[in-house]
C-alpha positions as CSV (number, residue, x, y, z in Angstrom):
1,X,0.0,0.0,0.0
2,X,3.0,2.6,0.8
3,X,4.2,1.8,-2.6
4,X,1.4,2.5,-4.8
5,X,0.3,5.6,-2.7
6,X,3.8,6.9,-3.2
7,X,3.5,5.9,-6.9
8,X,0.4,8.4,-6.6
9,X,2.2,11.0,-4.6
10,X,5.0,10.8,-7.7
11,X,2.5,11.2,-10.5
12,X,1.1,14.3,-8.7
13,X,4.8,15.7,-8.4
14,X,5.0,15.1,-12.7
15,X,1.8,17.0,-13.0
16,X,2.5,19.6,-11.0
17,X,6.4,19.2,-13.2
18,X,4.2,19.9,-16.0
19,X,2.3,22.6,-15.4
20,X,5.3,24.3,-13.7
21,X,7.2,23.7,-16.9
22,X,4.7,25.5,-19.3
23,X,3.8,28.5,-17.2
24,X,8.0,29.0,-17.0
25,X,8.4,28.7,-20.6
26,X,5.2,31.0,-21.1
27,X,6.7,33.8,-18.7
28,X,10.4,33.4,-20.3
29,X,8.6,34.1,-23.7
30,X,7.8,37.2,-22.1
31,X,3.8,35.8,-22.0
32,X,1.2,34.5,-23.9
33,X,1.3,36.7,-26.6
34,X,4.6,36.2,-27.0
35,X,5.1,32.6,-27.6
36,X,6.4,32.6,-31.0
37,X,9.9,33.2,-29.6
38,X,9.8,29.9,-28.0
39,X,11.7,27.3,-29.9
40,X,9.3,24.6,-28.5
41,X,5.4,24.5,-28.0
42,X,4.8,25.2,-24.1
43,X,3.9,21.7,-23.7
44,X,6.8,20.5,-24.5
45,X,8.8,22.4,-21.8
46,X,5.9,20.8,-19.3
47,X,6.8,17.2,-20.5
48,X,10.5,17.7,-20.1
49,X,10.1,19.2,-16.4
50,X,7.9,15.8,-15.9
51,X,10.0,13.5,-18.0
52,X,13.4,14.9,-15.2
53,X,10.8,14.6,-11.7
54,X,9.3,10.9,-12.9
55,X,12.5,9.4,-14.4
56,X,15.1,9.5,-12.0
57,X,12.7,8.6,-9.1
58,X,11.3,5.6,-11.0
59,X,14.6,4.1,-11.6
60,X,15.2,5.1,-7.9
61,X,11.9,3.4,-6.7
62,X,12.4,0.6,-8.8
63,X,16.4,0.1,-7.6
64,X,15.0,0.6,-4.0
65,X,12.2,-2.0,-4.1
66,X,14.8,-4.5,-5.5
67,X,17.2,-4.3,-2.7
68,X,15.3,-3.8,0.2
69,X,14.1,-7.1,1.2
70,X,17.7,-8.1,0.6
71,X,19.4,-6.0,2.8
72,X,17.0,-6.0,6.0
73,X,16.8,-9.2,6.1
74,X,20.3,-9.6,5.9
75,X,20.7,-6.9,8.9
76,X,18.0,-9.1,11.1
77,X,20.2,-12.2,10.0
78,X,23.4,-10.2,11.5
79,X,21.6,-9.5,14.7
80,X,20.4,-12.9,15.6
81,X,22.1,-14.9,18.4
82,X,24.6,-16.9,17.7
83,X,23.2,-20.2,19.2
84,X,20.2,-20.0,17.4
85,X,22.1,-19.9,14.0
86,X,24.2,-22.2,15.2
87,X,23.5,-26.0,13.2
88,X,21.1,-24.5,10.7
89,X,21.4,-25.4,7.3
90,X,21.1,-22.9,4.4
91,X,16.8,-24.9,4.0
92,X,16.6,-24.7,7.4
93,X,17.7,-20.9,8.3
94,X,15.5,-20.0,4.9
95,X,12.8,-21.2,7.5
96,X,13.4,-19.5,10.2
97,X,13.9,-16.4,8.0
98,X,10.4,-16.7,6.6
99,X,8.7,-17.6,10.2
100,X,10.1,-13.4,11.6
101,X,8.6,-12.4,8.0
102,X,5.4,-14.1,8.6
103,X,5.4,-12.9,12.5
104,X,6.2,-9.4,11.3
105,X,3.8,-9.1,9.0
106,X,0.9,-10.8,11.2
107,X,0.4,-13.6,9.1
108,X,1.0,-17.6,10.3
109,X,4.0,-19.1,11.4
110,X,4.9,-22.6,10.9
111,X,7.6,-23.1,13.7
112,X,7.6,-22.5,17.6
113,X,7.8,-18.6,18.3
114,X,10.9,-18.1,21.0
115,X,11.6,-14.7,22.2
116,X,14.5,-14.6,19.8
117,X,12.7,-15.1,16.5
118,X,9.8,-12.7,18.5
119,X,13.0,-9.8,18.7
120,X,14.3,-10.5,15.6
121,X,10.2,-9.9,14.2
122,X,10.0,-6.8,16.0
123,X,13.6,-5.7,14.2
124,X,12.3,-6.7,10.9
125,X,9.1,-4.5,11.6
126,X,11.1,-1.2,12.5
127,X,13.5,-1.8,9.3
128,X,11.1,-2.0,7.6
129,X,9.0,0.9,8.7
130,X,12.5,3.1,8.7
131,X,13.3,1.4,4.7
132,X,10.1,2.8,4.1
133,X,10.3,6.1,5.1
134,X,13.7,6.4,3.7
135,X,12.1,5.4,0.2
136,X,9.3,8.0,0.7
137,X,12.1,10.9,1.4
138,X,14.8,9.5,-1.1
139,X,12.3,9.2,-4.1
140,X,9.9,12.7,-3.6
141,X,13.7,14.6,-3.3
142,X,14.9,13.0,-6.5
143,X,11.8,14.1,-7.9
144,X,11.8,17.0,-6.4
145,X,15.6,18.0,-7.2
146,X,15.0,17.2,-11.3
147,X,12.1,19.0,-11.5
148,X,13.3,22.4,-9.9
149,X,16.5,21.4,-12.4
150,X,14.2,21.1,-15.2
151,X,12.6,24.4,-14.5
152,X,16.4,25.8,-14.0
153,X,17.2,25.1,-17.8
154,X,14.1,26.6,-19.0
155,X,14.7,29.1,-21.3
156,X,12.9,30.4,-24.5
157,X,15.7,28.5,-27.2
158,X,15.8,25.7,-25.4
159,X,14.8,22.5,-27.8
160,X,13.0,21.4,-25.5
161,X,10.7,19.3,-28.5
162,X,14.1,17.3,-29.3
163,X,15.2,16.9,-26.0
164,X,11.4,14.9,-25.1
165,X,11.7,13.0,-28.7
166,X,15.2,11.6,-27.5
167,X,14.2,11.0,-23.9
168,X,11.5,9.1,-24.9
169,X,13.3,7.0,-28.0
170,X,15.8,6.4,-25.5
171,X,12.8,5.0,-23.4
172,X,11.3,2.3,-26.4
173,X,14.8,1.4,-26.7
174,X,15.4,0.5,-23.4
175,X,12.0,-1.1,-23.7
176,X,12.8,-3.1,-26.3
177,X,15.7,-4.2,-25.4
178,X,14.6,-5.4,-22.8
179,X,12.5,-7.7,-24.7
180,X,15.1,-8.8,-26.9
181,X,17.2,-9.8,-23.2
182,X,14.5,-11.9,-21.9
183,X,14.3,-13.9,-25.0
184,X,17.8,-14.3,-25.4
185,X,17.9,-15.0,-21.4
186,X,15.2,-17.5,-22.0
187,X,16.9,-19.3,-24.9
188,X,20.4,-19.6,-23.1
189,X,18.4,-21.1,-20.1
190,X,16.3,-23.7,-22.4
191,X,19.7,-24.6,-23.7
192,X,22.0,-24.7,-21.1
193,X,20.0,-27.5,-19.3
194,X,19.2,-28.7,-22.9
195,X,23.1,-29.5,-23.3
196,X,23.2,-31.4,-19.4
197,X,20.1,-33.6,-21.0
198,X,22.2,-34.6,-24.1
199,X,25.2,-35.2,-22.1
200,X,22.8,-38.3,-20.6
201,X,21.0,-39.4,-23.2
202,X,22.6,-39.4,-26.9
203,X,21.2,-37.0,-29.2
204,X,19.7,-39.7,-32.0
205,X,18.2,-41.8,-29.3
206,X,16.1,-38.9,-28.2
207,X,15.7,-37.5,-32.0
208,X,15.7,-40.5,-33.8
209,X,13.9,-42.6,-30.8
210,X,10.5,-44.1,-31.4
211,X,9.9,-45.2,-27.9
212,X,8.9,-42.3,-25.2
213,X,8.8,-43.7,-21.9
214,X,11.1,-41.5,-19.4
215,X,9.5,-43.1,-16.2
216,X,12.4,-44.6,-14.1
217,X,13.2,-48.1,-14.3
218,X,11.9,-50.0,-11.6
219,X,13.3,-53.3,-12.8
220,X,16.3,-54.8,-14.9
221,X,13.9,-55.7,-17.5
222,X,12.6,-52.7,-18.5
223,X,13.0,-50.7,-21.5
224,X,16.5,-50.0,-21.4
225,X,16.4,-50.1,-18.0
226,X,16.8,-46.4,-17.5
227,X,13.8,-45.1,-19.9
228,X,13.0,-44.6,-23.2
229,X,13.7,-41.1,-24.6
230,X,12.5,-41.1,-28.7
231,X,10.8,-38.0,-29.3
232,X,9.7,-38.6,-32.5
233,X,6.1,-40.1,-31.0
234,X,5.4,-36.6,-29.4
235,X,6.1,-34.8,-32.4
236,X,4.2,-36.8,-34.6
237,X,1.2,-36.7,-32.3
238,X,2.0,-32.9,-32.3
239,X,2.1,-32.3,-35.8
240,X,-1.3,-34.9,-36.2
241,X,-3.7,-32.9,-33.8
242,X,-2.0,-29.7,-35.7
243,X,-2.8,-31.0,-39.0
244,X,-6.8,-31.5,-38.1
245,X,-7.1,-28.5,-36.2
246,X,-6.1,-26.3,-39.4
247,X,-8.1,-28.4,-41.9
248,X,-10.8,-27.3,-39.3
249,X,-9.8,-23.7,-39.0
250,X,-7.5,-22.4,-41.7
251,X,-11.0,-22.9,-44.6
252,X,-13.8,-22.0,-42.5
253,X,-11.7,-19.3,-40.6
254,X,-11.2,-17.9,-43.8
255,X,-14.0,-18.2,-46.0
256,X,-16.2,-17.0,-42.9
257,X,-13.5,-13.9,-43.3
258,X,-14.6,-13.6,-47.0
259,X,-17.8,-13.4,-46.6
260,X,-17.6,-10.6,-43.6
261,X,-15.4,-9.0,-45.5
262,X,-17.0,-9.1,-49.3
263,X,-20.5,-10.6,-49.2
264,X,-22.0,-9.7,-45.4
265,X,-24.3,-7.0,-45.5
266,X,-23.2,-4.5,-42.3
267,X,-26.4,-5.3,-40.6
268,X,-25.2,-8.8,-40.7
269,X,-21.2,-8.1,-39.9
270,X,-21.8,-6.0,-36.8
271,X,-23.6,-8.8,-35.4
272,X,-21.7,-12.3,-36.8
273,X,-18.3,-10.8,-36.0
274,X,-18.0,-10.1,-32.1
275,X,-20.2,-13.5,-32.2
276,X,-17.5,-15.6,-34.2
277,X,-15.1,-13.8,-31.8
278,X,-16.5,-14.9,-28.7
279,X,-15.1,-18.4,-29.3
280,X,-11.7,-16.8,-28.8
281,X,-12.6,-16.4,-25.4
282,X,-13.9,-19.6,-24.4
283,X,-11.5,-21.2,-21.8
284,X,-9.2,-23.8,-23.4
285,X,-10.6,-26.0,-20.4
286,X,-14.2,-25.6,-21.3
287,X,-13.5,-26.8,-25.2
288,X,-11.5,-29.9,-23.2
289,X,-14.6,-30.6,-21.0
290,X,-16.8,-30.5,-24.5
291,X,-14.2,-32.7,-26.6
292,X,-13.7,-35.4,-23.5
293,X,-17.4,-35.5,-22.3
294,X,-19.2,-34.6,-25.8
295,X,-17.5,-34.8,-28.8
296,X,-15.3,-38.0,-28.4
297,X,-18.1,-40.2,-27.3
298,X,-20.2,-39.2,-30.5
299,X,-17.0,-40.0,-32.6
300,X,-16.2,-43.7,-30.6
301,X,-20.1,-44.2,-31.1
302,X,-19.8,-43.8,-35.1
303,X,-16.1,-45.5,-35.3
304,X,-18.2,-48.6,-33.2
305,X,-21.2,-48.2,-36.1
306,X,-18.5,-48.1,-38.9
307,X,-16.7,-51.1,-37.6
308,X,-13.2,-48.9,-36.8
309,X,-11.9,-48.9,-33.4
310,X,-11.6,-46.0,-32.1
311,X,-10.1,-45.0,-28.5
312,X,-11.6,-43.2,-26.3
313,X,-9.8,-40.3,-26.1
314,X,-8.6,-40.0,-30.0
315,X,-6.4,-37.6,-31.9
316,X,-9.4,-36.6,-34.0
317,X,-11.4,-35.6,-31.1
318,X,-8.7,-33.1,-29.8
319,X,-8.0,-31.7,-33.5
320,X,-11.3,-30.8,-34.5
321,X,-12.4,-29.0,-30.7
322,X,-9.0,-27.3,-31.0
323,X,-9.6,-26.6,-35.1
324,X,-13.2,-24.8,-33.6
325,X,-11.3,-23.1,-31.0
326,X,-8.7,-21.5,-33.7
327,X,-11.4,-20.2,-36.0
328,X,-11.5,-16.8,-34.6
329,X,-7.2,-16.5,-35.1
330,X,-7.8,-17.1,-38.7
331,X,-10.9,-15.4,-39.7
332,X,-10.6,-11.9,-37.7
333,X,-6.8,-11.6,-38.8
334,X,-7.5,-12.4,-42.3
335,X,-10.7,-10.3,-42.3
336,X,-9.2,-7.2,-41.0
337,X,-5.7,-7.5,-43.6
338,X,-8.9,-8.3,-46.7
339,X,-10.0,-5.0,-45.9
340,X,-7.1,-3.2,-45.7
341,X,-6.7,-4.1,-49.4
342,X,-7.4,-0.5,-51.0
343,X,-10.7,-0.3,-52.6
344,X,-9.4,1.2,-55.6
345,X,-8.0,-2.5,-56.7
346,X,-11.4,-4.0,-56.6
347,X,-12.8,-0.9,-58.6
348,X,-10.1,-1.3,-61.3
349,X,-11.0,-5.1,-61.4
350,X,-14.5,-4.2,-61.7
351,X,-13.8,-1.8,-64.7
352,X,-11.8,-4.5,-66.4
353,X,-15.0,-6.7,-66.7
354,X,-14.0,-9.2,-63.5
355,X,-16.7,-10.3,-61.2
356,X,-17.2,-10.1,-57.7
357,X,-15.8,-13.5,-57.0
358,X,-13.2,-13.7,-59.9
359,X,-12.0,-10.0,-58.1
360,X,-11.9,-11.7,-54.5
361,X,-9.7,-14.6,-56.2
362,X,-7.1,-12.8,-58.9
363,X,-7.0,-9.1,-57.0
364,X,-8.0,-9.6,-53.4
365,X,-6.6,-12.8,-51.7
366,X,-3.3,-12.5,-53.6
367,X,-3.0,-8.8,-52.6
368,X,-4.2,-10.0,-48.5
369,X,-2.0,-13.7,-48.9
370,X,0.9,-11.8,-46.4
371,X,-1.2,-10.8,-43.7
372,X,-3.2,-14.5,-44.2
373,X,-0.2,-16.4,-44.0
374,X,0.8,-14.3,-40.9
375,X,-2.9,-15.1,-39.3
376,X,-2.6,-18.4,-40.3
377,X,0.7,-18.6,-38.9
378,X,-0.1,-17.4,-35.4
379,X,-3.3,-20.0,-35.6
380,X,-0.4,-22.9,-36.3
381,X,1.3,-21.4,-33.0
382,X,-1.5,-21.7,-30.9
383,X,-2.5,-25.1,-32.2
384,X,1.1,-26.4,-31.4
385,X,1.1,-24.7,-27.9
386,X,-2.5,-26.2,-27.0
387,X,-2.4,-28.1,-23.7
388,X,-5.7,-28.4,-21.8
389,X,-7.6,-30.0,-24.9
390,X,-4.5,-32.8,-25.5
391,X,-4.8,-33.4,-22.2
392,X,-8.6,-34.1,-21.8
393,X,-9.8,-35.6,-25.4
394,X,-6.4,-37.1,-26.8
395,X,-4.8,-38.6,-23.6
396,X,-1.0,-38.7,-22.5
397,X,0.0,-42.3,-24.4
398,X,3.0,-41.3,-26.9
399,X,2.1,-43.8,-29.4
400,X,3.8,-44.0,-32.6
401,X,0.8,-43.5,-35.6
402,X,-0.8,-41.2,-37.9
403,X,-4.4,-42.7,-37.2
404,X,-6.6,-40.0,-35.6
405,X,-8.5,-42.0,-34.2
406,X,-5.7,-43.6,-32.1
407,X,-4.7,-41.8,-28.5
408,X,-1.8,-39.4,-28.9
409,X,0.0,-36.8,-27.0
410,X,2.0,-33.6,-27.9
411,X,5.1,-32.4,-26.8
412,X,3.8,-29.6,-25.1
413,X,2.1,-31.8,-22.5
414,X,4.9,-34.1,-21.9
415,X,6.7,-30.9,-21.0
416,X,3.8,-30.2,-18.3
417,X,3.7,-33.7,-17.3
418,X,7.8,-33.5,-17.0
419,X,7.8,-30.4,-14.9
420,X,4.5,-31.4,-12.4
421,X,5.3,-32.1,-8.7
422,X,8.5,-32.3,-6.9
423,X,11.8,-33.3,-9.6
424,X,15.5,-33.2,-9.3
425,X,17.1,-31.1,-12.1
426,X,19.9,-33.4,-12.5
427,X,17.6,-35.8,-13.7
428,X,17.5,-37.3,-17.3
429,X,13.6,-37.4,-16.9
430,X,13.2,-33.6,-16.3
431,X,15.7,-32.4,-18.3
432,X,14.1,-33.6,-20.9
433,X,11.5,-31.5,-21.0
434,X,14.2,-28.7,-21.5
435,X,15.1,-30.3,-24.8
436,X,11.5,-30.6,-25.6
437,X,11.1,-27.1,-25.7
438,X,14.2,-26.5,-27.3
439,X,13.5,-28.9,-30.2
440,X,10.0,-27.2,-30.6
441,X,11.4,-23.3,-30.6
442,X,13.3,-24.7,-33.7
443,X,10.9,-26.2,-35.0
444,X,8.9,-23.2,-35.1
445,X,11.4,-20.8,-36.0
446,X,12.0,-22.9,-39.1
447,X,8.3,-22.3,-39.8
448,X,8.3,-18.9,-39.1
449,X,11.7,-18.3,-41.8
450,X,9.7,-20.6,-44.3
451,X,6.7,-18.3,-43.6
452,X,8.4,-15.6,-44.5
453,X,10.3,-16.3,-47.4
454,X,6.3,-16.6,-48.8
455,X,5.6,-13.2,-47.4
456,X,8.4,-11.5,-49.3
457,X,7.7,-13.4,-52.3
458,X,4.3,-12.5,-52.8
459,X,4.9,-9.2,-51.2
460,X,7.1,-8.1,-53.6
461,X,4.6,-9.9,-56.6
462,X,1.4,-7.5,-55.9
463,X,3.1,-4.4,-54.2
């Protein structure tokens, strides 16, 4: 609570920055009447007197806030007694540690309270209550000092304009890179325990490996008697349920786009859109609960009537829920690039003699195949990256077939099944889940450079 009214105590210190700022520059100009002579709209000279009180004590706020935990607790650590540290191991004293938190903050401890872990509370309560007013005087006098600085340099040639631009392009920079460092951090992490997995199992058993079965040995008889690591059952079962859920989505996510787009009467597109887009809404857990409970019972009961054996949880139940589920990826991207095509391509169709659908085939799709590919793209993400449904209507057996109506899994849930409960992280059976994820970034990045290559190429064909 101190922090976020202090946040609003800062914001009112910017505003009154601003306002500060422009009546300065106003009276430098000699007043209203005179601000021609400025170099910079009034305005600007407010944002720069805000931009120097809310930087400097954000970044100190924020720096603040990082160590603070840190270093009290490490000063109520230094002041406990010496006999009660005394035996505790690093788990153990990470207890104790939490228990004066907990007391200190009135919430329930799990251990005895002595009247040493009672003092060292009461310690951790007035550091605390003294970091906090610290932060409160620290941060308002940053904010304080660069706004009665920004007001200092105020002055009718100042480029003020030039000095906001590069403040804030120096602020999307920072932004995005940012961005760019949590991906990269998250790559290196993927593949550093990635590399530990490989150094246990060999690379073309788990790549080239048909037999997925990373439970521990319990006997000498076993499969290999350490596990079975062959990927190529997930993927498979991956790419399977992928494949039915765009033949589901990919033609009625885009003809249902064509129509909006082309054919619908407005009437009839104010309504059907935000309805189609509804679906995107749905819970992934609610379309599981339809495919296991609804859908794949109908589809066992037709296999049965057929004569096909079909399992009940199949691949085909999972692909078509999750093809339903992507429909609204597909046809709202696709619908909002078909009309950004410029209506003055139809129209010179049109004079040329075209119809309406030969236009929409020859003028419009090729001229909106970019931005399709790039929603049907994003629809093959999600589809990969699915969970819940596998997990409820297609089951967790990694069986080697491309018959949908066998039970599959994808790799994505054998990461989530890796990675539930307690594990060691030296173990071959976690790890792997780490190489997992690995093998399916690559996977997709592939996609994504074969993707677009087909931009470009038809990007530079009708532009």
């Amino acid at each position: 609570m101190h922090t976020w009214t202090l946040m609003l105590v800062l914001l009112a210190v910017m505003a009154l920055a601003y306002h500060g700022g422009r009546k300065r520059a106003i009276t430098s100009a000699g007043g209203a009447g005179q601000i021609s002579t400025l170099h910079s709209l009034p305005g600007y000279y407010g944002f720069y007197a805000a931009l120097w009180a809310g930087i400097p004590a954000l970044l100190l706020l924020g720096l603040w806030l990082g160590i603070q935990d840190a270093v009290v607790t490490g000063l109520v650590k230094s002041a406990l007694p010496a006999q009660t540290l005394s035996g505790l191991s690093d788990g153990a004293l990470g207890l104790l540690l939490n228990d004066v938190k907990n007391l200190a903050s009135g919430s329930i401890v799990g251990g005895t309270v002595t009247p040493e872990i009672q003092a060292a509370a009461d310690h951790f309560a007035q550091l605390q209550r003294l970091a906090n007013w610290a932060m409160w005087l620290l941060v308002l006098a940053a904010a304080s000092g660069g706004m009665v600085l920004a007001w200092g340099q105020t002055k009718p040639r100042m480029r003020a304009r030039n000095r906001v631009e590069s403040i804030v392009m120096g602020t999307m920079f920072l932004c995005s890179l940012i961005a760019v460092l949590t991906t990269l951090g998250i790559i290196l992490s993927v593949l550093f325990e990635s590399l530990q997995f490989f150094q246990k199992i060999h690379p073309a058993d788990f790549f080239l490996g048909t037999l997925w079965s990373p439970q521990t040995a319990m006997r000498t008889d076993q499969v290999a008697a350490a596990g079975a690591f062959g990927a190529v059952p997930l993927f498979t079962g991956t790419l399977l349920i992928s494949f039915i859920a765009m033949a589901v989505a990919v033609p009625i996510g885009l003809m249902a786009a064509i129509y909006l787009s082309e054919y619908a009467p407005r009437q009839v597109r104010s309504v059907a859109k935000p309805l189609l887009e509804i679906l995107a809404g749905i819970p992934t857990v609610v379309y599981g609960f339809f495919a296991a409970l609804t859908l794949a019972p109908v589809i066992r009961a037709i296999g049965e009537s057929l004569g096909l054996e079909v399992a009940s949880e199949s691949a085909l139940a999972a692909g078509l829920v999750m093809g339903v589920m992507i429909i609204p990826f597909v046809s709202s991207l696709s619908d909002d690039v078909i009309n950004a095509v410029p209506q003055a391509m139809r129209d010179g169709s049109y004079a040329l003699g075209a119809t309406q659908s030969e236009t929409i085939r020859r003028v419009v799709i090729p001229a909106a195949l970019p931005g399709i590919v790039g929603g049907i793209l994003l629809a093959v993400s999600r589809a990969i990256g699915e969970t819940m449904i596998v997990v409820m209507a297609a089951g967790l057996s990694a069986n080697l077939t491309a018959n949908p109506l066998a039970s599959v899994t994808t790799v994505t849930v054998q990461i989530v099944t890796l990675l539930t409960g307690d594990q060691e992280f030296d173990s071959a059976k976690t790890l792997a889940a780490f190489a997992l994820g690995l093998t399916l970034f690559l996977v997709t990045l592939v996609l994504n450079v074969i993707a677009l290559h087909i931009v470009r190429k038809y990007r530079e064909q009708y532009e």
